[in-house]
MIVEXFI-136371 format. One line per 5 residues: number of its first residue (from 1); their letters; for each residue y, z, x of N, C-alpha, C. Coordinates in nm, 3 decimals. Layout:
NUM	a	Y Z X Y Z X Y Z X; ... .
//
This chain:
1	xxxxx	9.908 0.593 12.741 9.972 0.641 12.863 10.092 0.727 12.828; 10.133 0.815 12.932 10.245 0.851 12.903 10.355 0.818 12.932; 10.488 0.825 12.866 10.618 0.759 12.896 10.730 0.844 12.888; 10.800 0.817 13.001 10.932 0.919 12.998 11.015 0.842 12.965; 11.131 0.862 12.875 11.200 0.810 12.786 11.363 0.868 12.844 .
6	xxxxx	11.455 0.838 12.905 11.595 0.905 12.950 11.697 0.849 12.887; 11.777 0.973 12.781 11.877 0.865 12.712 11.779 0.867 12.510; 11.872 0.902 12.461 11.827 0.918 12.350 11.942 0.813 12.208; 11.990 0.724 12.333 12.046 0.649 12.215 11.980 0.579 12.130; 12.080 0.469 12.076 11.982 0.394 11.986 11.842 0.307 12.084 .
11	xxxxx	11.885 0.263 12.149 11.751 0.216 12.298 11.664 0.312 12.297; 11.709 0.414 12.378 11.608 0.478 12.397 11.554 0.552 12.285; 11.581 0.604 12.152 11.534 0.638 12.057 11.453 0.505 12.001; 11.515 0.427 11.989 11.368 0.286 11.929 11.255 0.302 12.001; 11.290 0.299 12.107 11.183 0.284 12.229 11.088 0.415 12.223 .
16	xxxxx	11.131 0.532 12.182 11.072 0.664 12.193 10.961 0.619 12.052; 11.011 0.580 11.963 10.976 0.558 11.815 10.863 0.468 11.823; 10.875 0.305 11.913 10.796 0.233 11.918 10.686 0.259 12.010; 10.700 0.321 12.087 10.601 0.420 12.175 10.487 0.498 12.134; 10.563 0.591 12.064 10.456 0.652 11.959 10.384 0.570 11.857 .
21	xxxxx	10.357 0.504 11.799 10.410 0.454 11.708 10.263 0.345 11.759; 10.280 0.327 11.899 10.189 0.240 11.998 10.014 0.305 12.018; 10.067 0.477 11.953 9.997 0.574 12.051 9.988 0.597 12.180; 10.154 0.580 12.230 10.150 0.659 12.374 10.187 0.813 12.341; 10.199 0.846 12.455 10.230 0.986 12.452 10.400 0.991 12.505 .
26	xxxxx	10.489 1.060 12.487 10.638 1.064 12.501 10.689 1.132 12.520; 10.806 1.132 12.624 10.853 1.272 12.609 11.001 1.223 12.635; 11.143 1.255 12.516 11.244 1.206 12.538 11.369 1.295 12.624; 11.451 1.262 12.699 11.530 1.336 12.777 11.663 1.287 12.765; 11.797 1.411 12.678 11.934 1.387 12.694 11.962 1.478 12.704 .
31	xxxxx	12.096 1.469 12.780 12.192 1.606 12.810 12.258 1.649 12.708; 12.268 1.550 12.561 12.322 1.639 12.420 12.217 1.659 12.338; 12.215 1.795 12.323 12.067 1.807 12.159 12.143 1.688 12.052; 12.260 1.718 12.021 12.255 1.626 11.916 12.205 1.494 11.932; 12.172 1.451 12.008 12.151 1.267 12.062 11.997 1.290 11.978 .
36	xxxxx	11.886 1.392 12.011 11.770 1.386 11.916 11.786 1.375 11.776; 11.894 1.420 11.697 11.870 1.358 11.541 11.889 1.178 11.545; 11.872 1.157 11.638 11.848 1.016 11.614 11.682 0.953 11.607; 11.645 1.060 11.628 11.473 1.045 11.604 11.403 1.083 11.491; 11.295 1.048 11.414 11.316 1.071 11.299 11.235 1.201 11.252 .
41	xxxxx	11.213 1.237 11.141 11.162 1.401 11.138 10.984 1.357 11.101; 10.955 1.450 11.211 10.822 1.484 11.238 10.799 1.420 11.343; 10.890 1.336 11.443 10.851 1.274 11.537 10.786 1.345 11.619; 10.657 1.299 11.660 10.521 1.362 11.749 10.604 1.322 11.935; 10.686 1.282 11.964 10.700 1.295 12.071 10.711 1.443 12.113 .
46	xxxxx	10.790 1.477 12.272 10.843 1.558 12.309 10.988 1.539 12.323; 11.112 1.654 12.310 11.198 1.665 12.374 11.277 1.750 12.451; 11.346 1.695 12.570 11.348 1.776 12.660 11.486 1.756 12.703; 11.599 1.900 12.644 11.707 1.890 12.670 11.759 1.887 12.837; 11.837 1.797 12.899 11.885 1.815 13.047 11.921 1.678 13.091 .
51	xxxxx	11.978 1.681 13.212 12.000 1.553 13.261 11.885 1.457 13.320; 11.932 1.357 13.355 11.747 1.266 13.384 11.703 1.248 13.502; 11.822 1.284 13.573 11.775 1.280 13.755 11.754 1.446 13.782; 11.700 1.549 13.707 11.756 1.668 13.731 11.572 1.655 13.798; 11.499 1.712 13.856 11.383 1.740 13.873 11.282 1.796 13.813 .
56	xxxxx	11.381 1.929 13.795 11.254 2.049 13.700 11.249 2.008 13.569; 11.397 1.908 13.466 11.390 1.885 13.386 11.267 1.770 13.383; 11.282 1.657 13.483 11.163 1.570 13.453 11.056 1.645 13.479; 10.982 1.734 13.559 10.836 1.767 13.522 10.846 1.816 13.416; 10.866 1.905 13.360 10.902 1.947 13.193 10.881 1.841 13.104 .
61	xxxxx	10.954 1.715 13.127 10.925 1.607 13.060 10.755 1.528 13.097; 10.678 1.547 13.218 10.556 1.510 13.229 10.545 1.407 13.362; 10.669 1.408 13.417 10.679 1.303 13.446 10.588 1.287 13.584; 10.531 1.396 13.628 10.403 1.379 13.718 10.299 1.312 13.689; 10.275 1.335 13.517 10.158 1.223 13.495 10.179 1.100 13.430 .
66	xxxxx	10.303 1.091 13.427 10.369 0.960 13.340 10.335 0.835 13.444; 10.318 0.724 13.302 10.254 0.621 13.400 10.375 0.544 13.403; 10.498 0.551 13.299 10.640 0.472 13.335 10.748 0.556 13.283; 10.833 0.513 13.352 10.995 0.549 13.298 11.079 0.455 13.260; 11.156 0.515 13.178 11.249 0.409 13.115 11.406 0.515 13.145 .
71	xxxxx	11.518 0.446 13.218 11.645 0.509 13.234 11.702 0.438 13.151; 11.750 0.460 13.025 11.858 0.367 12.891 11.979 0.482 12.856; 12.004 0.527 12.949 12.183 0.660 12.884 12.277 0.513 12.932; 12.387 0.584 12.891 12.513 0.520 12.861 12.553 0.517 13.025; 12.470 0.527 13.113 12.553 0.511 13.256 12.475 0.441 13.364 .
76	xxxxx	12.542 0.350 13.447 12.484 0.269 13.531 12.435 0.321 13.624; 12.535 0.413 13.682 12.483 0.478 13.829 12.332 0.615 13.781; 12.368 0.626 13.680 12.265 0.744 13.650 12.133 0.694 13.587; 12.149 0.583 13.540 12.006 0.530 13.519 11.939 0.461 13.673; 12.046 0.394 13.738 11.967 0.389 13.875 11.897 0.495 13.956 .
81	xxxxx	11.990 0.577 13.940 11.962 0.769 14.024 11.794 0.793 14.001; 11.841 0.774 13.838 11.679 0.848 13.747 11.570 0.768 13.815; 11.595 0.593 13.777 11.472 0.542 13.805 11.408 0.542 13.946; 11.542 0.553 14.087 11.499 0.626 14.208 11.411 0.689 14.211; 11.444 0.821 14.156 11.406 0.959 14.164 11.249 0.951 14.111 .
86	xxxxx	11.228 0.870 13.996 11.127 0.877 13.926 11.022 0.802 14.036; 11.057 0.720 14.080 10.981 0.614 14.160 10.961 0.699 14.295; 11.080 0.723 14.360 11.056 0.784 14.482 10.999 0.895 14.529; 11.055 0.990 14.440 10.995 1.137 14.427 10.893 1.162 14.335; 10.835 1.096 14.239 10.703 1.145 14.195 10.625 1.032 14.145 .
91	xxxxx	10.643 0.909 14.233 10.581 0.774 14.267 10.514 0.725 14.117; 10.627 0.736 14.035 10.633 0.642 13.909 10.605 0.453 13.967; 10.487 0.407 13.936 10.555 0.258 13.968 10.597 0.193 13.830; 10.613 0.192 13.744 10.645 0.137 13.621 10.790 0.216 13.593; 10.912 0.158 13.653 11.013 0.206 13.635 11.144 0.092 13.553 .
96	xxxxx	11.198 0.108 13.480 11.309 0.000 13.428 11.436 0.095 13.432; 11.587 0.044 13.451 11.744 0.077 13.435 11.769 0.036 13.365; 11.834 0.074 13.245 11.907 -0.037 13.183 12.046 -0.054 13.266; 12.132 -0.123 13.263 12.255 -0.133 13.330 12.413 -0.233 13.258; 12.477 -0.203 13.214 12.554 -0.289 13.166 12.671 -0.374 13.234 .
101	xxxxx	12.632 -0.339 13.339 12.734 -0.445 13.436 12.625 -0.518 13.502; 12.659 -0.680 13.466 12.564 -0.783 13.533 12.522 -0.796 13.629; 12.665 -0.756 13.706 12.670 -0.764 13.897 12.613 -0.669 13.918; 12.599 -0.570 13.905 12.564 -0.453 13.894 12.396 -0.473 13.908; 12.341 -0.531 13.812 12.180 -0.532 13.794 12.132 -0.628 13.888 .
106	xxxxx	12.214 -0.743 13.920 12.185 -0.845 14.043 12.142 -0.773 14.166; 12.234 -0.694 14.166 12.205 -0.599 14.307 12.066 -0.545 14.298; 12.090 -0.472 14.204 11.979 -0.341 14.201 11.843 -0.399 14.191; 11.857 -0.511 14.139 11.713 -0.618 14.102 11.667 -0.658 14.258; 11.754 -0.678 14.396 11.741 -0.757 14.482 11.708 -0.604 14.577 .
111	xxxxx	11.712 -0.456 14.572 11.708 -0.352 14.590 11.552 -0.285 14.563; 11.510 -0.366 14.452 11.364 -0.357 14.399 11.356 -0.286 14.285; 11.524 -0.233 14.207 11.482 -0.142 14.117 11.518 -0.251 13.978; 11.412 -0.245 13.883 11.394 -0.326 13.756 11.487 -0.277 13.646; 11.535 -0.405 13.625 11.698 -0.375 13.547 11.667 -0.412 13.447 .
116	xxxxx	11.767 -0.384 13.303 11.761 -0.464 13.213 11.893 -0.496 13.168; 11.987 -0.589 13.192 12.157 -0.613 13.195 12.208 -0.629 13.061; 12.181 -0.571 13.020 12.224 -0.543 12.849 12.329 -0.660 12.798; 12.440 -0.663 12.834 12.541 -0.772 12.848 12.526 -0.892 12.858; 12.459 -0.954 13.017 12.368 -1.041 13.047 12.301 -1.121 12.946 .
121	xxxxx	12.200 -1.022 12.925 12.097 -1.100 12.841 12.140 -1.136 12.692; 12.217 -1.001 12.664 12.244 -1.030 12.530 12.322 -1.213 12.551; 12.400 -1.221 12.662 12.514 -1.335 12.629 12.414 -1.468 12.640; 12.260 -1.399 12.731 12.192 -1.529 12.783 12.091 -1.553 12.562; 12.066 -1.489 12.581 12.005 -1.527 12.411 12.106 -1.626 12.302 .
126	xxxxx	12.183 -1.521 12.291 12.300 -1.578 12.215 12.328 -1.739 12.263; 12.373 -1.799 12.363 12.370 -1.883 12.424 12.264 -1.960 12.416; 12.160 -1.913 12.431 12.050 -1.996 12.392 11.994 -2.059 12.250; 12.045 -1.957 12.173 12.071 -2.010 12.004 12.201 -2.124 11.983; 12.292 -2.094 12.010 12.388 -2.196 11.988 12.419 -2.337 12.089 .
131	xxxxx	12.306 -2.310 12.200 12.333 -2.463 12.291 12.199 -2.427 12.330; 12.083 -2.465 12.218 11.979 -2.472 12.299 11.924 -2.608 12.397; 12.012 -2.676 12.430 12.015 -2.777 12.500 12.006 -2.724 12.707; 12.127 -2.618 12.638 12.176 -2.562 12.783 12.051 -2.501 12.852; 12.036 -2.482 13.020 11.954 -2.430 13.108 11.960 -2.299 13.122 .
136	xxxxx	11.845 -2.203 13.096 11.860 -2.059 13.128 11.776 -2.038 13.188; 11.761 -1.902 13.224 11.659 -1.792 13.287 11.653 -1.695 13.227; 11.509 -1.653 13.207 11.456 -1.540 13.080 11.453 -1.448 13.167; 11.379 -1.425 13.321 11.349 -1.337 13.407 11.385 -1.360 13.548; 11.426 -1.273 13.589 11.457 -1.285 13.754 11.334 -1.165 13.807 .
141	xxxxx	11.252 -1.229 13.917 11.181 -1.094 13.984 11.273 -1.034 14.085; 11.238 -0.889 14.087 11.269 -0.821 14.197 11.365 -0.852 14.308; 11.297 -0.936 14.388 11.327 -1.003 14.489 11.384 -1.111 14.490; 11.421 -1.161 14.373 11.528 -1.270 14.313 11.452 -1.443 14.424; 11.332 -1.427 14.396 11.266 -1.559 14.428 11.213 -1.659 14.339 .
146	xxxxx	11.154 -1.559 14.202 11.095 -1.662 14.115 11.163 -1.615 13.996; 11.159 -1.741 13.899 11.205 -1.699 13.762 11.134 -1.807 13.690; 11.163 -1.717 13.584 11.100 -1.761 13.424 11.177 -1.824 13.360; 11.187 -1.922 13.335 11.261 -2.000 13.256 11.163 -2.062 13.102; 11.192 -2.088 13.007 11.200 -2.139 12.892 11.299 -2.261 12.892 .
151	xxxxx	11.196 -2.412 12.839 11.248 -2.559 12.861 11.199 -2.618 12.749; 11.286 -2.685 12.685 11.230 -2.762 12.587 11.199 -2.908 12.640; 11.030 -2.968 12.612 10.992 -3.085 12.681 11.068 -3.203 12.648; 11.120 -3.286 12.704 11.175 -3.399 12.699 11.121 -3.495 12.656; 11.095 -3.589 12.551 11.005 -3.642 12.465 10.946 -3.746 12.565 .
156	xxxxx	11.023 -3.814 12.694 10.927 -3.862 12.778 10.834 -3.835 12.862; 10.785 -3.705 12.872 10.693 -3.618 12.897 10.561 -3.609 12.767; 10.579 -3.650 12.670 10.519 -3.656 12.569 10.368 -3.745 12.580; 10.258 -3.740 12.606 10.143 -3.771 12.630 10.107 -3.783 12.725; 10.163 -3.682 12.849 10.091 -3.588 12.960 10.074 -3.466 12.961 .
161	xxxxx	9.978 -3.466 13.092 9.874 -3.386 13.108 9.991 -3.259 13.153; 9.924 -3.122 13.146 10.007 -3.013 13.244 10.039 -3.043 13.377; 9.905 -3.120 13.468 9.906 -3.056 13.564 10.008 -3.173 13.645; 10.024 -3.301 13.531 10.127 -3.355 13.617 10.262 -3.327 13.628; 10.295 -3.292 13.500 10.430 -3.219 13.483 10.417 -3.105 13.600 .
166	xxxxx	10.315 -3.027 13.596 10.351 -2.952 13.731 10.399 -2.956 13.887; 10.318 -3.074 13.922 10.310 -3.156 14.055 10.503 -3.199 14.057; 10.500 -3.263 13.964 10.664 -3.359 13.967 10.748 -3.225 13.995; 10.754 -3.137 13.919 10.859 -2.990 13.888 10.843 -2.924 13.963; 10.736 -2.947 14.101 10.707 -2.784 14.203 10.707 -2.651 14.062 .
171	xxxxx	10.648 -2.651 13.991 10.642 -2.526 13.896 10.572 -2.459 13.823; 10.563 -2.376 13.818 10.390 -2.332 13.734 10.407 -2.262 13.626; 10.344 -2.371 13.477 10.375 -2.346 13.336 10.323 -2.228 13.323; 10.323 -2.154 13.271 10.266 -2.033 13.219 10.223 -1.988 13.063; 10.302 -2.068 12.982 10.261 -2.097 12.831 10.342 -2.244 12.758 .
176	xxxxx	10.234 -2.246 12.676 10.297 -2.312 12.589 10.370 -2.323 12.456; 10.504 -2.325 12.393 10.510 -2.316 12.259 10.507 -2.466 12.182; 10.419 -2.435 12.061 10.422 -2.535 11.961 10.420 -2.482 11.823; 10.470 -2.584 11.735 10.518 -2.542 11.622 10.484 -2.425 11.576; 10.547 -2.311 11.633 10.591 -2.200 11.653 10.458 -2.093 11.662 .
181	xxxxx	10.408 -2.139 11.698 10.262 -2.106 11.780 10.282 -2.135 11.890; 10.220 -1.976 12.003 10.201 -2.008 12.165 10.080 -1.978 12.214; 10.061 -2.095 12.359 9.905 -2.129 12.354 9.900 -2.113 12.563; 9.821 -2.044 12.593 9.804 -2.089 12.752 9.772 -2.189 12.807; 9.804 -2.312 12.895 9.792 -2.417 12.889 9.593 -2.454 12.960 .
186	xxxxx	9.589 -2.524 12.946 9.454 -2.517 12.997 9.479 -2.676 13.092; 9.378 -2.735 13.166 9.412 -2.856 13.286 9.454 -2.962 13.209; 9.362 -3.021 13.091 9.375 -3.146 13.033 9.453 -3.128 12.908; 9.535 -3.015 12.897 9.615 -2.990 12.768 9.751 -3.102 12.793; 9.764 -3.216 12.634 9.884 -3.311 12.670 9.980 -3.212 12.602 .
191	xxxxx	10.097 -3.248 12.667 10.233 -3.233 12.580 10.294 -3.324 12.498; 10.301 -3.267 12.379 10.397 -3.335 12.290 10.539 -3.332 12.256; 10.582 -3.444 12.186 10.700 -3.387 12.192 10.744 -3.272 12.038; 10.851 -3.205 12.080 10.864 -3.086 12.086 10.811 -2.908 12.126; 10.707 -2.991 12.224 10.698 -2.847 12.315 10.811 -2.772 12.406 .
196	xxxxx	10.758 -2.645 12.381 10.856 -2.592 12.508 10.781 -2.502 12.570; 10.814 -2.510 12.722 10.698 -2.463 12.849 10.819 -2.350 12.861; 10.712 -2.229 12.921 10.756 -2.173 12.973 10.740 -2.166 13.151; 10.802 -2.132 13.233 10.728 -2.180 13.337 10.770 -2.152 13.440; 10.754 -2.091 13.571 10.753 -1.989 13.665 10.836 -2.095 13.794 .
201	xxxxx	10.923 -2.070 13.836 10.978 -2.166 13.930 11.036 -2.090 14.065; 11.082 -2.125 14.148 11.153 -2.065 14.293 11.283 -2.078 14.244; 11.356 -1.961 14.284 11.493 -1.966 14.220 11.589 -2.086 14.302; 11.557 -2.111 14.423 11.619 -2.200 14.492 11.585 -2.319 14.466; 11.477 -2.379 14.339 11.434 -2.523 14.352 11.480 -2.512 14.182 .
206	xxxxx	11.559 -2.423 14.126 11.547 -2.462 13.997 11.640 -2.532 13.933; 11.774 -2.562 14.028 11.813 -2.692 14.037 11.754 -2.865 14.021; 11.666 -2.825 14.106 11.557 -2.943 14.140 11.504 -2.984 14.007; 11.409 -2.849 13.988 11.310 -2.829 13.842 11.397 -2.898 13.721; 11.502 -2.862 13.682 11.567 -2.940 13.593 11.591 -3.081 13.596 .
211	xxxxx	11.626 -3.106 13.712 11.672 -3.260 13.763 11.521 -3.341 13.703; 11.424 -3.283 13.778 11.325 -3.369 13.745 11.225 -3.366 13.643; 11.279 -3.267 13.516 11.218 -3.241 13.428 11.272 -3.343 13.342; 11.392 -3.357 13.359 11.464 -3.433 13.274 11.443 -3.578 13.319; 11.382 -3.636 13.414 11.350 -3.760 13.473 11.215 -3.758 13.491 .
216	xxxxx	11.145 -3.806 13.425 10.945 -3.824 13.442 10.913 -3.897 13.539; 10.822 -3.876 13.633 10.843 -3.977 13.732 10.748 -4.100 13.653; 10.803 -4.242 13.728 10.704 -4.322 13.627 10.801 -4.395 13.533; 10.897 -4.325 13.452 10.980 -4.376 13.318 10.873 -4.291 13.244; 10.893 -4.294 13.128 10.868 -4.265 12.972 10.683 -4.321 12.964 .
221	x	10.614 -4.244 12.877 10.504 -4.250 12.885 10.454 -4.392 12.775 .
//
């Protein structure tokens, strides 16, 4: 497919790199030529000097037949602009912002436009390495209803089934990790201990979801 690429930093240059690289087709867009020596020589993409919300510059870039965009420059309001523009005016549906203000991407996520909070996440990973005990969220949708969370199983959960852990949690697993292998869960798959589910919840019950993940109904197996 093809991919419009806005922003030729280090992001968006990986991304231009791993693209190709995929065998998509590419075409990268910054307002400094110099930002392209960050790509490497002979790179088979395209590039296309200009700004990323400019119009004539994106068809130039393809972006009529592009099947996604990616907005990653150094600016919040202008990666929102782009991914607008891209979506609205030449009905991109595969659109992402990057954005580096958190509050910032909360919004725009609840707006319908797909963020990626640079800041955010970086602090939510990090955090997750040094207190992997602590509760996170990997994904927020759109509409800030469901999220993805990553849980490590509680060893009294340990010789049940999925689908009861599901029933107790209102939540729907979506994978499984085990010793460092990941597996889709299937009906009669048990959990052991040290699994960790990944697993799709209502953002308003994920209070709940924890409470009773951490309490099996029953006691301990």
């Amino acid at each position: 497919m093809h991919v419009v690429v806005v922003g030729c930093g280090r992001v968006g240059s990986g991304l231009a790199v791993s693209l190709v690289g995929g065998g998509h087709s590419v075409a990268v867009m910054d307002r400094r030529p110099e930002a392209f020596r960050r790509l490497p020589e002979g790179f088979a993409g395209q590039t296309v000097l200009g700004i990323g919300f400019d119009r004539d510059r994106l068809i130039e870039a393809g972006i009529e037949r592009a099947s996604a965009l990616a907005a990653v420059t150094n600016g919040d309001n202008s990666n929102v602009l782009i991914a607008r523009v891209a979506r609205e005016t030449f009905g991109v549906e595969r659109v992402v912002a990057r954005i580096y203000d958190p509050r910032r991407a909360a919004i725009y996520q609840r707006l319908g436009v797909p963020t990626v909070a640079t800041v955010s996440w970086t602090i939510e990973r990090v955090m997750r390495r040094v207190l992997p005990d602590e509760s996170g969220v990997e994904w927020v949708d759109p509409s800030a209803k469901i999220c993805l969370v990553e849980r490590s199983v509680p060893s009294a959960w340990a010789g049940r089934e999925v689908p009861e852990l599901e029933d107790a949690v209102v939540a729907k697993v979506l994978a499984i990790g085990r010793l460092g292998m990941a597996m889709l869960p299937t009906a009669h798959i048990v959990l052991q201990d040290g699994d960790v589910i990944y697993a799709g919840v209502a953002a308003d019950r994920l209070v709940d979801f924890d409470a009773k993940l951490a309490r099996p109904p029953g006691g301990a197996h």
